[in-house]
C-alpha angles and dihedrals in degrees: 000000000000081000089065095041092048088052084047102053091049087044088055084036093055097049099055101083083048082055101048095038084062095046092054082056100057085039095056094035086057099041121086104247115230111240124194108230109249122258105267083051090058094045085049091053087045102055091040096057099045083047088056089043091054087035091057089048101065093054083108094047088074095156090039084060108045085039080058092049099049086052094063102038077054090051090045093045091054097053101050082051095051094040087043088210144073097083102150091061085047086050088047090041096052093040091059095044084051094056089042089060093045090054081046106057084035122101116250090234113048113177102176089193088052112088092186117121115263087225127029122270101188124087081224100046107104099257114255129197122236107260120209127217088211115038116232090233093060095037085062089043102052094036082052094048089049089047096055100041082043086056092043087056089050088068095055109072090209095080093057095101110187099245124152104255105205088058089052082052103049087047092053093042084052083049107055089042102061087038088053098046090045088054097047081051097058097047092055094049094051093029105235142139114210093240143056133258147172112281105265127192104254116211097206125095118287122252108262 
């Protein structure tokens, strides 16, 4: 009697690693295996991180930037006239300059059922600076970024639809007229100016 107890327990004894070599391998076939990214996704990560480091550093060079910026919308400018094509880009490209300067000279906070001043109009009122929706940072940034992957279309004749230029002008020159008078509109009636300044005295009445 001990004899076959004692078979059975090196028998049981025999069979565990088979058992737990089986369970390793349910385990692993259920668990999601951890696989390093390939090497032009980590050159990718790389370069993108060490754009987004050089970019953050010229946040104090503000008229480097926009100088910068000038220089390429002349550049661009100068293509599309020597190439005497690509108009609908241009059209694109304006149109989304346009809305970035609207989220630019706009408040942050824009309460349409609110009739308070954005700023405050009384010599007593705490000063308060003038708050973007859109950052000026970011405004540079985005209309940069239009402006350089406007320039690289520009190379691939594709993208040079047949479209009668002067029609895509006079709807852009309609369309930043209305934008513009609605905005206008909406300064006066909040009372704002899309910039900060220093607190002055005001010699109308005061708000009740």
């Amino acid at each position: 009697m001990s004899d076959n107890r004692i078979s059975f327990t090196q028998e049981g004894d025999s069979m565990s690693p088979v058992r737990a070599a089986i369970r390793v391998k349910l385990l692993n076939f259920w668990r999601p295996e951890i696989v390093r990214p390939s090497f032009p996704v980590r050159t990718a990560r790389g370069l993108s991180r060490m754009y987004t480091y050089y970019l953050e550093k010229t946040t104090i060079w503000s008229k480097s930037r926009w100088l910068a910026f000038l220089t390429a919308c002349v550049l661009y400018g100068i293509r599309v006239y020597l190439l005497q094509g690509f108009y609908i880009i241009t059209y694109a490209w304006s149109i989304y300059l346009l809305n970035l300067f609207i989220g630019f000279i706009s408040p942050q906070v824009d309460d349409e059922d609110s009739n308070s001043p954005v700023l405050p109009t009384r010599d007593s009122d705490e000063f308060r600076p003038f708050q973007r929706r859109l950052p000026e940072f970011v405004f540079w940034k985005r209309a940069m970024q239009a402006t350089v992957i406007s320039i690289t279309m520009t190379f691939f004749p594709f993208f040079d639809l047949p479209v009668f230029w002067p029609i895509l002008l006079m709807y852009f020159i309609m369309l930043f007229t209305l934008t513009m008078k609605q905005q206008i509109k909406h300064m006066i009636k909040r009372r704002y100016v899309p910039w900060s300044h220093g607190k002055k005295s005001y010699k109308g009445k005061e708000m009740k």
